[in-house]
N, C-alpha and C positions, 0 to 999 in steps of 0.2 A: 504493500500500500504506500501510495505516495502523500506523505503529511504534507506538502506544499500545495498539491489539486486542492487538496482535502481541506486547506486553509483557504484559499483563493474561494471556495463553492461556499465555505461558513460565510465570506464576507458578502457575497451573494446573498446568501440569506437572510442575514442581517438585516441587510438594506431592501430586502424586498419585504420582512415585517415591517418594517418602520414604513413603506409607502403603503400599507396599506389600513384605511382609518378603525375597521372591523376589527381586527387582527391587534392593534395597538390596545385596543378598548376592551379589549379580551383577558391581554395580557395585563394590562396595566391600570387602567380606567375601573373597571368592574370591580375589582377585588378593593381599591381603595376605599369606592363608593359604601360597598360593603362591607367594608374595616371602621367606615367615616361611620358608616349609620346606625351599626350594631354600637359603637363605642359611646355615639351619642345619645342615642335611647336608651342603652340596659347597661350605661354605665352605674350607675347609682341605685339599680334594684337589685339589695340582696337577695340569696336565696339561702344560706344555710347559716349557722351558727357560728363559722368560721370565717363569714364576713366575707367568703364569695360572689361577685357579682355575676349577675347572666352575662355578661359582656365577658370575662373573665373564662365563665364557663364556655361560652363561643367559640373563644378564640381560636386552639386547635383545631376546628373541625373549621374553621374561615381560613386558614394556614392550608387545610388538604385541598378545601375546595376550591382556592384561586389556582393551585398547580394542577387540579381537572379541567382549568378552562383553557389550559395551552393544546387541550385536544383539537381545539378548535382550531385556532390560526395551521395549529399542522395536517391537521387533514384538508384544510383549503389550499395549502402552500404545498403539497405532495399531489392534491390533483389538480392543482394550476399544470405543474409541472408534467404530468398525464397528460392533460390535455393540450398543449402543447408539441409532445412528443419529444421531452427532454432526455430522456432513456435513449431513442431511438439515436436523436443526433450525438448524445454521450459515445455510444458505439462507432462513429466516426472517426473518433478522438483517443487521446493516450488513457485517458480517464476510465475508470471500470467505474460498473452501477455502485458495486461496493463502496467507493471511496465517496460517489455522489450522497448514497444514503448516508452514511457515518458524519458527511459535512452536516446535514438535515440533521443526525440525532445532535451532537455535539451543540452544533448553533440551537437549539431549541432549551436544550437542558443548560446553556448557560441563560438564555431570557428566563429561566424556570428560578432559577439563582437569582438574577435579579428583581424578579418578579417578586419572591417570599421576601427578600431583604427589605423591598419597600414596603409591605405589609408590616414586618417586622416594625418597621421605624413609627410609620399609622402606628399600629397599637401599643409603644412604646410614649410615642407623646399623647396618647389617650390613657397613658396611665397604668398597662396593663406591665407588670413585672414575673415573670416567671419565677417558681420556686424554684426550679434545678441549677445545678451549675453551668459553668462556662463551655463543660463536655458535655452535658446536656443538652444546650444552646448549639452547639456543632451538629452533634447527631441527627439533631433534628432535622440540621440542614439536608446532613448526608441521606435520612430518609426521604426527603422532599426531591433530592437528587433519584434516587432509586424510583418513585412513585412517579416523577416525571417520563421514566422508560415506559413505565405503562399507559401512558396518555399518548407517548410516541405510539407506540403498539396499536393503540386504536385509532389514531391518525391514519395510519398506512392502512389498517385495513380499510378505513373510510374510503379511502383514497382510489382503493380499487374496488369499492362497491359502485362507488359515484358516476357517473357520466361525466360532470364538470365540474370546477371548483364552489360554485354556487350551491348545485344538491350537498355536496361535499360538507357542506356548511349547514344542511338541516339534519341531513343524517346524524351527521357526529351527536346528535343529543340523541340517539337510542342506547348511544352507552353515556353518555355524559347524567340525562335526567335523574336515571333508576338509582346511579350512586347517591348524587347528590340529595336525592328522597329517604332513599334506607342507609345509606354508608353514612354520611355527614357527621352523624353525633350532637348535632343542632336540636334535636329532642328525643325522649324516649319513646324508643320501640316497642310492640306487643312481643313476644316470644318468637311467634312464627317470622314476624318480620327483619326481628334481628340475626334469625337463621338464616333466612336470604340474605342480609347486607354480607353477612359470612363468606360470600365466595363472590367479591367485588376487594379488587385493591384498596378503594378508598377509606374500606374501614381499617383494615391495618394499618395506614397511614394515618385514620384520624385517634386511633386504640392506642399506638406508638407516640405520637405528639402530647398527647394529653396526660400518659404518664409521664415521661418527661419534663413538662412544662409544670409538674404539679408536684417535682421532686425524685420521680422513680429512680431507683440507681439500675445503673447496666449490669447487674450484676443480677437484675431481675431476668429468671428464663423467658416469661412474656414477653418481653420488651423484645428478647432473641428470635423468638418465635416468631413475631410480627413484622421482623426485618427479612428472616428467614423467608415465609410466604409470600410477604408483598417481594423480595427477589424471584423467587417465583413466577408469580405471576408476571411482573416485567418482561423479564426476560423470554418467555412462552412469547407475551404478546409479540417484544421488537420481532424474535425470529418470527413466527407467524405472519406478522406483517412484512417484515420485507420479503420472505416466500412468496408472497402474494402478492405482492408489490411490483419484484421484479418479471413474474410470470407473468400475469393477467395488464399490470399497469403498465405497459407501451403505448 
């Protein structure tokens, strides 16, 4: 693999999020608003004895759910490129599909980094202080990082479910909605329901952050477990989608 293609195609990418105003608002606009609005209503409503607020209690599960929105720009930005015929003309060139997808996962999962840091800062000057430590505050990243693989994973299959990047953009919420309803952590589930969020990455990411941000030490098997699975499940998705990416998506 050539990291120089593979750096030229991230800068590409880059710049083709940023022209586009959907994509931006996805990434960066949404989660704010949702960080601004959670922080300002249910700053101040306690809910337990320990002087918890709902805002407080949100957080983690406003943390998984801004890095489920990057599903979006990348399943639009992988069948733009479908549609197009970017693969086709790649074969022309030095460049192999591989090194095309890997600029896509890379440049994505650093906007995913960006994307949680500024949420980070929102809920920071709202007030909101984690109990864990400064390793705590990392992992969580590095979770956000792993859970991003899995939003790529269903970008790319978008991608070659879609005809163009516009369907591309309604689809993506047949995985995006169902998490964000039962995975979130934004309220409690009946039983059966929480069985179901059970086999959706977003709840390991949201079960993972929340211990964390709440003190858990890594020394918790849970906490391993949840990294363990949602690896998993990433991983499944990226290979799955690029399978099907570079087969079906010419």
């Amino acid at each position: 693999m050539n990291f120089r293609r593979v750096s030229a195609f991230m800068t590409i990418q880059f710049k083709s999020l940023i022209r586009v105003p959907s994509a931006l608002c996805m990434i960066l606009l949404l989660p704010v608003v949702l960080a601004l609005t959670f922080g300002l209503l249910f700053g101040s409503i306690i809910i337990d004895e320990t002087g918890l607020t709902v805002f407080e209690f949100l957080v983690p599960g406003l943390f998984a759910i801004s890095a489920l929105y990057m599903a979006m720009p990348v399943s639009y930005s992988f069948a733009e490129d479908r549609e197009q015929g970017m693969l086709k003309r790649i074969k022309t060139t030095p460049t192999t599909a591989l090194e095309f997808i890997t600029s896509h996962i890379i440049s994505n999962i650093g906007m995913a980094i960006i994307q949680v840091a500024i949420i980070a800062l929102i809920c920071y000057l709202l007030g909101y202080r984690p109990v864990g430590s400064a390793v705590n505050i990392i992992s969580a990243f590095i979770f956000m990082i792993v859970f991003s693989l899995s939003t790529i994973g269903f970008g790319l299959i978008t991608a070659t479910l879609a005809k163009n990047a516009k369907t591309a953009a309604g689809i993506i919420w047949i995985f995006m909605l169902p998490q964000q309803m039962l995975a979130s952590g934004l309220y409690p589930l009946p039983n059966e329901a929480e069985m179901i969020s059970k086999f959706m990455p977003l709840y390991y990411a949201t079960d993972a952050l929340t211990k964390l941000f709440n003190g858990g030490s890594l020394g918790e098997l849970t906490i391993w477990w949840d990294l363990i699975v949602l690896t998993i499940f990433s991983v499944i998705l990226v290979i799955v989608g690029i399978l099907l990416f570079k087969k079906y998506g010419k």
